[in-house]
C-alpha positions as CSV (number, residue, x, y, z in Angstrom):
1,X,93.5,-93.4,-95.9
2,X,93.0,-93.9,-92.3
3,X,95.5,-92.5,-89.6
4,X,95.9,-94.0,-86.9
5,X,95.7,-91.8,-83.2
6,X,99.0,-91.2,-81.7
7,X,99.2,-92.1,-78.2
8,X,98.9,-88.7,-75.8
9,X,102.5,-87.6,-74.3
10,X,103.2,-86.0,-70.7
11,X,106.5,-84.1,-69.8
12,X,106.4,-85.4,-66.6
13,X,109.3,-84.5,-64.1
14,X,109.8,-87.0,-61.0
15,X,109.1,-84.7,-58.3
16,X,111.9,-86.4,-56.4
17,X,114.9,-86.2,-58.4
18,X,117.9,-89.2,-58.4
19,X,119.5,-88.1,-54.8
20,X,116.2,-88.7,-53.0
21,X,115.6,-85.7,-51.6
22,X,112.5,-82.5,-53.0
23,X,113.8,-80.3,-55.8
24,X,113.7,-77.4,-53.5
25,X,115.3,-74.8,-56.0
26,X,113.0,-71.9,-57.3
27,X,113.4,-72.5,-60.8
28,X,110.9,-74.7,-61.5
29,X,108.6,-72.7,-59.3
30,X,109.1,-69.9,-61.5
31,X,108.7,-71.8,-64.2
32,X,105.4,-73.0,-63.4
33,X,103.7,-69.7,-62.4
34,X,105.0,-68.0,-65.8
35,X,103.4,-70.9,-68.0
36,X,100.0,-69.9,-65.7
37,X,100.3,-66.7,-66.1
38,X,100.4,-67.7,-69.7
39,X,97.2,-70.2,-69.4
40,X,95.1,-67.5,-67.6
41,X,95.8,-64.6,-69.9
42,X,94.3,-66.4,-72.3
43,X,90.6,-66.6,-72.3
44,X,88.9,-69.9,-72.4
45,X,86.1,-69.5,-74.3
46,X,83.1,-71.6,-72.8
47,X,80.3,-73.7,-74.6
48,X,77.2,-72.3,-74.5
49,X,74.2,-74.5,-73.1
50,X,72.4,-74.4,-76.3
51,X,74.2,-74.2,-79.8
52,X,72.8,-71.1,-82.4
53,X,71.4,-73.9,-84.5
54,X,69.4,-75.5,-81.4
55,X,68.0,-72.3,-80.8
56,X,66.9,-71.5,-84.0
57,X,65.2,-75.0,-84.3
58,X,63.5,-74.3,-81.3
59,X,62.2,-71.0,-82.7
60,X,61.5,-72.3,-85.5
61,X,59.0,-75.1,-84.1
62,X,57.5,-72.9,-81.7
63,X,56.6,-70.0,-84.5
64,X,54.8,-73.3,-86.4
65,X,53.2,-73.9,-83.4
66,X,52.0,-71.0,-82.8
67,X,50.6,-70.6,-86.1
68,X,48.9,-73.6,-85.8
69,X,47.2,-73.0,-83.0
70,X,45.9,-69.9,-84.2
71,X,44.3,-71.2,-86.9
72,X,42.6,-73.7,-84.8
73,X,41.4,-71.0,-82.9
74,X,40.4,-69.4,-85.5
């Protein structure tokens, strides 16, 4: 009934490999820029400040407002 949350996963690569020296090949500087190239084609869509169902509570509440002053005034 209940699942239970899997623990989060990295592929982490030592940066230094067994020998002790820098991976100093290209290949895994390629590598990275393609997957970014990847990342940035794709457009992150951003949250908006105020959700359509905030704003339309707000109108709401400020059209009975409104009303309600105007009778008062009235």
């Amino acid at each position: 009934m209940f699942k239970r949350r899997k623990n989060k996963t990295f592929n982490y690569k030592s940066r230094f490999s067994g020998d002790g020296k820098a991976i100093e090949d290209g290949e895994d500087e390629k590598e990275f820029i393609s997957k970014w190239r990847q990342q940035t084609g794709n457009k992150v869509k951003m949250k908006s400040v105020l959700s359509i169902r905030t704003m339309i509570l707000v109108l709401v509440l400020l059209l009975i407002s409104m009303y309600l002053l105007n009778q008062k005034i009235n």
